[in-house]
N, C-alpha and C positions, 0 to 999 in steps of 0.2 A: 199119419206122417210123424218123422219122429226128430225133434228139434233139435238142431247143432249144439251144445254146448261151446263155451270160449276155452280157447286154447290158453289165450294169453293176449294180453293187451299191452301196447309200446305205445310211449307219449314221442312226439315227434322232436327232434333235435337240432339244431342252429347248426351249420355249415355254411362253408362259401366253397364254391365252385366256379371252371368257367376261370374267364378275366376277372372273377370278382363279385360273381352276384351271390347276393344273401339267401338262403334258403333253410326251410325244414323239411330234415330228412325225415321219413316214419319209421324205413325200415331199410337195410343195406347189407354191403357184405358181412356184417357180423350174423346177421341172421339165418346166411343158408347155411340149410339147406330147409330151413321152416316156411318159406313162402313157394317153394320149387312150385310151379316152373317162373315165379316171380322172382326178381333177383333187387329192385330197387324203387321207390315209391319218396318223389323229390316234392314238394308243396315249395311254390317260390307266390311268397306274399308280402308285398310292400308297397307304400305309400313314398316312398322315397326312391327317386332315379337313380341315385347314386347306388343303390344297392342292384340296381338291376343293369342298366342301362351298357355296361363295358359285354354282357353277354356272353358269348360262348364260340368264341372265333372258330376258324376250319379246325376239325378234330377228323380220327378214324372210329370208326365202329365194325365190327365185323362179330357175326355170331351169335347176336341177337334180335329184337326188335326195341327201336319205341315209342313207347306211345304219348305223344303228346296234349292237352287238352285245357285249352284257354277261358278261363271264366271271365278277365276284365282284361282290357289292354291289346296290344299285339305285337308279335313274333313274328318279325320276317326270317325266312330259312332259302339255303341254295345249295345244292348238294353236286356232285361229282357225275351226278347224273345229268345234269343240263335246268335239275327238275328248280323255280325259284317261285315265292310266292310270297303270302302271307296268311296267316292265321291268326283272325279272331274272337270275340267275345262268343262263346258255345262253339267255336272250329275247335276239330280234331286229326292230327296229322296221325297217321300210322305207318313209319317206317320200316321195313324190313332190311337190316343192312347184309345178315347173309354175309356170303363172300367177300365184302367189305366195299365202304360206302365211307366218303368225306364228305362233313356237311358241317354248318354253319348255324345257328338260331341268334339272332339281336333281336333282344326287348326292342320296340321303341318308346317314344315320351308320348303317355294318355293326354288326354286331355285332364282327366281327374290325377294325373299323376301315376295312379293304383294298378301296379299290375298282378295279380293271378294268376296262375296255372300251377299242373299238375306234371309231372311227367313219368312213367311209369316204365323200368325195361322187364321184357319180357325173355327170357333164354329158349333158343333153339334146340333143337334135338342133334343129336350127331349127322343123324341122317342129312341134317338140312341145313346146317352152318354153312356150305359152302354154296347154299341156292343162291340165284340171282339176287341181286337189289329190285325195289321194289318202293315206289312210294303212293300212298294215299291219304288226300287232301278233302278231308271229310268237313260241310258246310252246316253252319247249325241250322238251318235251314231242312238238309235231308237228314236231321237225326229226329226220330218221331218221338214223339211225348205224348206217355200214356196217360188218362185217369181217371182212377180206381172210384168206386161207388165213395169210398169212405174220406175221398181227399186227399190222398196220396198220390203225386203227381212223377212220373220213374219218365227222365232221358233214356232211350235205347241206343245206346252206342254200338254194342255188341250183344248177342244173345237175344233172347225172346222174354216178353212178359204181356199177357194179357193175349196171346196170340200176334202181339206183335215184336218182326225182327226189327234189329238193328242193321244199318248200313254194312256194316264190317262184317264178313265174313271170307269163309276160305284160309280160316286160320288154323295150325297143327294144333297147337294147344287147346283149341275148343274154349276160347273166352269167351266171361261175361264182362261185360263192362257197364254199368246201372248208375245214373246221378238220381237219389234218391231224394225227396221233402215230402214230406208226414208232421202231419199239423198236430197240436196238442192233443192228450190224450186217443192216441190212435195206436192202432196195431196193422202190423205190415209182414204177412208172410210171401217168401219165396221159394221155392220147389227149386233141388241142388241135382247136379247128376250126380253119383255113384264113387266116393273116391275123390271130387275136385276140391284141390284147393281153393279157401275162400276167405276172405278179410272185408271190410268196411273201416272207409277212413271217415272221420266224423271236419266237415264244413263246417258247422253252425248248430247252435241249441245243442242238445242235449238227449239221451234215450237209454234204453236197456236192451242190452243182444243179445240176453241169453232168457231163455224161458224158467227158470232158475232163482226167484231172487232172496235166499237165503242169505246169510250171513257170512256165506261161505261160498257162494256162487263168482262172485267177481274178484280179479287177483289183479292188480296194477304190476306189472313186470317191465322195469326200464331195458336199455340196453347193458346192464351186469345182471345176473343170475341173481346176486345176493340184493336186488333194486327192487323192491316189494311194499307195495302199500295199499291197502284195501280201499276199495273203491264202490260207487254203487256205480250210479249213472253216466254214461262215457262221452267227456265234452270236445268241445274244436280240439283239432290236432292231435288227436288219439288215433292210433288204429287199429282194430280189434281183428286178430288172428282165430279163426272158427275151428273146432277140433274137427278131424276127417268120417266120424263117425256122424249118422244122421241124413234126411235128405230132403230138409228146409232150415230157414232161417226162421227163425220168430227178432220183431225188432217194436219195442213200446216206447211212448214218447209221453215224455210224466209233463208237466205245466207248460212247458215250451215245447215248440215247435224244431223239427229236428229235420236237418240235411245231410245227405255221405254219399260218398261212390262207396258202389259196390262191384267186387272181382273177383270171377272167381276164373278158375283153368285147370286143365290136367296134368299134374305132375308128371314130369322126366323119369326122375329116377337114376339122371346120370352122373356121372362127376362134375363137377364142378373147377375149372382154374380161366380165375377172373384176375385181371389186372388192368386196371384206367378204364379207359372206353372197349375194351376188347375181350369177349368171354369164349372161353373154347373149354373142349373136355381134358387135354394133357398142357404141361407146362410145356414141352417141346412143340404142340400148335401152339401156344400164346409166341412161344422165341420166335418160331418161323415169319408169325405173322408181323411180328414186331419188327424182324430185319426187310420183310419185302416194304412194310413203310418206307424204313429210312431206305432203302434203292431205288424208291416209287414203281415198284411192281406190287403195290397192295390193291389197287384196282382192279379186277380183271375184265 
């Protein structure tokens, strides 16, 4: 097997979104086409309601997917489809907006205050932007947790580990979706298909992603080009981009104990014209789309 090396590593960034909620981004439109078929990667963590709690009133989406996944707190959501509910602490919503999809998400107030989650969009292919809507209300309950002889304990959202799948499947992209924890001093590999895109965002503790650790192995790379700082071991709110070349992970976990999702999927290869909630291959699908909202023929 022969170990991915790092692409490049981005530390996550303060935004608000939404009515108002506070959030770090990891990775976003400045990035594509380096995540393809990944287009955005949202971490909203706070102990304060006021950063969360105003939410994310009806919006459109059309042309993508996302994927949502709650670690503290919850997220009620009701979409254009009839579909309403809630999702929390380990739930995972996986929308497909497709031919376009109005929907809603409000935090509520925890009891601890703290809410959590993740949200992650994923870009369609041409072929299938204009497929049906689609939602899926995934229970922590039915996401199976693996563990490994050595202590490493891997959520199976999406994809296989250990011979075991994950709930989600029937997806174009062919994603993984992995919540990882690896106890001190441990080593954690994973077997890549051929060609997919793949990143790990770091939760908690600390570890090394590349099999590599020379002097010259680890490159801290912000959001500018010329944003560079050497780095060893990759802590919270980091996200580490895996080069394409290779077809496993190697991941070491130095005196602490270390946690991340991990993702990976099959690159597009297509164009790209993304604005707000809405991503399509030409600017003349984004107008289109954008005037059948304001008519309210964005629904079909």
């Amino acid at each position: 097997m022969t170990t991915r090396r790092i692409a490049k590593i981005f530390k996550s960034r303060l935004t608000i979104e939404g009515a108002g909620v506070h959030l770090k981004r990891a990775f976003g439109y400045s990035q594509v086409p380096q995540f393809d078929p990944f287009l955005m990667l949202d971490d909203f963590h706070t102990s304060n309601p006021d950063e969360y709690l105003a939410g994310f009133p009806w919006h459109p989406h059309r042309g993508i997917e996302t994927i949502t996944y709650v670690l503290e707190g919850l997220v009620e959501h009701g979409d254009s489809m009839g579909n309403k509910g809630a999702i929390g602490a380990g739930d995972v919503q996986w929308m497909t907006a497709g031919s376009g999809i109005i929907h809603q998400e409000m935090p509520q107030l925890s009891p601890t205050g703290t809410m959590w989650g993740f949200q992650l969009w994923a870009n369609l292919p041409a072929s299938q932007k204009m497929m049906a809507p689609r939602y899926r209300d995934v229970k922590a309950a039915d996401i199976p947790e693996v563990k490994l002889e050595n202590g490493v304990t891997v959520k199976v959202i999406a994809g296989e580990v250990a011979g075991v799948k994950g709930p989600v499947g029937d997806i174009v992209i062919e994603p993984e979706m992995l919540d990882i924890s690896l106890p001190a001093g441990t080593v954690f590999c994973h077997p890549l298909s051929a060609g997919h895109t793949a990143f790990a965002y770091v939760l908690a503790g600390e570890g090394y992603f590349d099999d590599h650790r020379d002097a010259y192995a680890y490159e801290m790379v912000g959001h500018g080009w010329s944003d560079t700082e050497r780095c060893c071991a990759c802590a919270a709110e980091t996200v580490v981009l895996f080069e394409h070349a290779g077809d496993e992970i190697k991941v070491t976990t130095t005196d602490k104990p270390l946690r991340f999702l991990f993702v990976s999927g099959k690159p597009l290869g297509e164009p790209v014209a993304w604005y707000g909630p809405i991503v399509m291959n030409t600017q003349e699908e984004l107008k289109t789309a954008f005037e059948e909202y304001q008519r309210g023929t964005f629904v079909k």
